[in-house]
N, C-alpha and C positions, 0 to 999 in steps of 0.2 A: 365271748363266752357262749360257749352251746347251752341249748335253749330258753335262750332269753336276749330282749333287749333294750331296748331305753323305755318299750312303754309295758313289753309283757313277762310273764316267765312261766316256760311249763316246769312242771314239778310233779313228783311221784304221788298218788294217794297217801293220806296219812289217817291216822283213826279220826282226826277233829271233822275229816272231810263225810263222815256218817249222815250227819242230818240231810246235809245237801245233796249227797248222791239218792237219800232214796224221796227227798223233795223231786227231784230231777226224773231220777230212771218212775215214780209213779205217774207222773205228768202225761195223760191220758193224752192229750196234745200231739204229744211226739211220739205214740206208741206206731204210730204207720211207719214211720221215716226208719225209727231204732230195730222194726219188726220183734218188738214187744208184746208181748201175749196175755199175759198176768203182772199184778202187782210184784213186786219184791218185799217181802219183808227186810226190818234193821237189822233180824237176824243173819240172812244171808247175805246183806250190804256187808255187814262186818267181817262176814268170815272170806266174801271178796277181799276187804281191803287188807286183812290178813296175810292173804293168801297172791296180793298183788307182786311182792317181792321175789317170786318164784324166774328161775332162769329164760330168758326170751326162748332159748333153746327148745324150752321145753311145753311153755304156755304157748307159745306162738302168738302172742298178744301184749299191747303194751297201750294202760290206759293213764292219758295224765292230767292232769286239773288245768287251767288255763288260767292265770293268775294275770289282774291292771294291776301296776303297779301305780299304786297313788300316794301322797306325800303324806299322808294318814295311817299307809301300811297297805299291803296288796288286798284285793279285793277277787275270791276266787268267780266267773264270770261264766265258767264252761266248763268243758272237756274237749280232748282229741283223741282219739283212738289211734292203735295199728293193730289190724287183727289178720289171721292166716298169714303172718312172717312167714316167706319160703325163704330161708338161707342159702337154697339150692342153687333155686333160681334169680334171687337176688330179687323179691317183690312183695308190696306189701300192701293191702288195702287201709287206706283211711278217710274217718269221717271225724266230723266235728259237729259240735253243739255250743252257740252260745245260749247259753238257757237265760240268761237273763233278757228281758225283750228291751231294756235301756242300753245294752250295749251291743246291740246288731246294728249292722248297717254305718258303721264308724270305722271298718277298715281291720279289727281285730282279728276275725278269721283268717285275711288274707296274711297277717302277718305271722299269726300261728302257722300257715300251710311254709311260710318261708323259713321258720325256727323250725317246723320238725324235719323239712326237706334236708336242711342243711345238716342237721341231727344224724339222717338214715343214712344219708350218702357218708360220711366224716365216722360215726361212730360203728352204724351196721354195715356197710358197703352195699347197700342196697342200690339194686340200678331204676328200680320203677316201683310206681307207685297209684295206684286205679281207685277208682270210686264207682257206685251204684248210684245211679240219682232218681227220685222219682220224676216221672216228666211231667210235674205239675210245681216242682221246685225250683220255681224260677230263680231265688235266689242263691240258693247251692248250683245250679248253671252258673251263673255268669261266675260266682266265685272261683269254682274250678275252670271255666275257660280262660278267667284273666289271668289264673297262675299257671297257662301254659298245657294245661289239660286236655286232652285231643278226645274228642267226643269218634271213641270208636266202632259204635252201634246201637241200636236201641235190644234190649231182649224182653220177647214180649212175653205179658202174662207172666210176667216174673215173679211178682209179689201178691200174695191174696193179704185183702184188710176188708174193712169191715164192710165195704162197698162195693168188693169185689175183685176182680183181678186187675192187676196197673202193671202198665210197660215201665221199663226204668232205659236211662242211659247209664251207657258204659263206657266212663272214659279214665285215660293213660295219661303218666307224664313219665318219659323217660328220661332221667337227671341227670 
């Protein structure tokens, strides 16, 4: 079954998902990585998730919860993005978030990068698919390099945060 499998499931926004997206997107923590600026309010969390049903076509973005499935009932743990969808070109950026800090590093990510992969290619025809990484993320590196991710460049002075300007990598995986 596309997007899911014995241990995970992605899944569309739903309104229940309110509290924790805007626990998540205010988490000052990750405001460098998301290149977050300001708070959000629940007000415009909501009229996001509202508004998340709208045609990839046309959003050009596609954000979804990242669900453990545990014998208690699923447990939502994250997010994964795809944002700038070219149909064109057949490519798509994505990032991920497990925002919970008990469920990093236990292999989830990687398995999320292999359900939406299989996702793009199968449902979008997508041929590739790129990430930004800050080069001080070490663990979003190895993530992406062990699923095959070809570290294309560094681009410097990429990103300004609060510390100043940061080189990122730039890397591909063609599917």
């Amino acid at each position: 079954m596309l997007l899911e499998n014995e241990s995970l499931k992605l899944r569309a926004l739903e309104p229940a998902d309110l509290e924790l997206l805007y626990e998540w997107e205010n988490n000052t923590e990750i405001w460098g990585i998301s290149n977050t600026l300001a708070p959000f309010s629940k007000y415009v969390l909501h009229q996001y998730i509202e508004n998340s049903h709208r045609d990839l076509l046309e959003s050009k973005q596609l954000r979804l919860i990242i669900e453990l499935k545990l014998p208690s009932g699923n447990e939502a743990i994250g997010t994964v993005d795809l944002f700038e969808i070219d149909f064109y070109n057949k490519r798509a950026g994505i990032g991920i978030l497990i925002a919970d800090t008990r469920h990093r590093k236990k292999g989830y990510a990687n398995l999320t990068v292999q359900l939406l992969e299989d996702y793009v290619v199968k449902q979008l025809d997508l041929n590739q698919l790129y990430c930004h990484i800050d080069m001080d993320n070490k663990a979003s590196l190895n993530l992406f390099k062990n699923a095959g991710y070809e570290l294309i460049g560094i681009l410097k002075n990429w990103k300004k945060n609060f510390d100043g300007w940061k080189d990122v990598y730039f890397l591909q995986h063609i599917l």
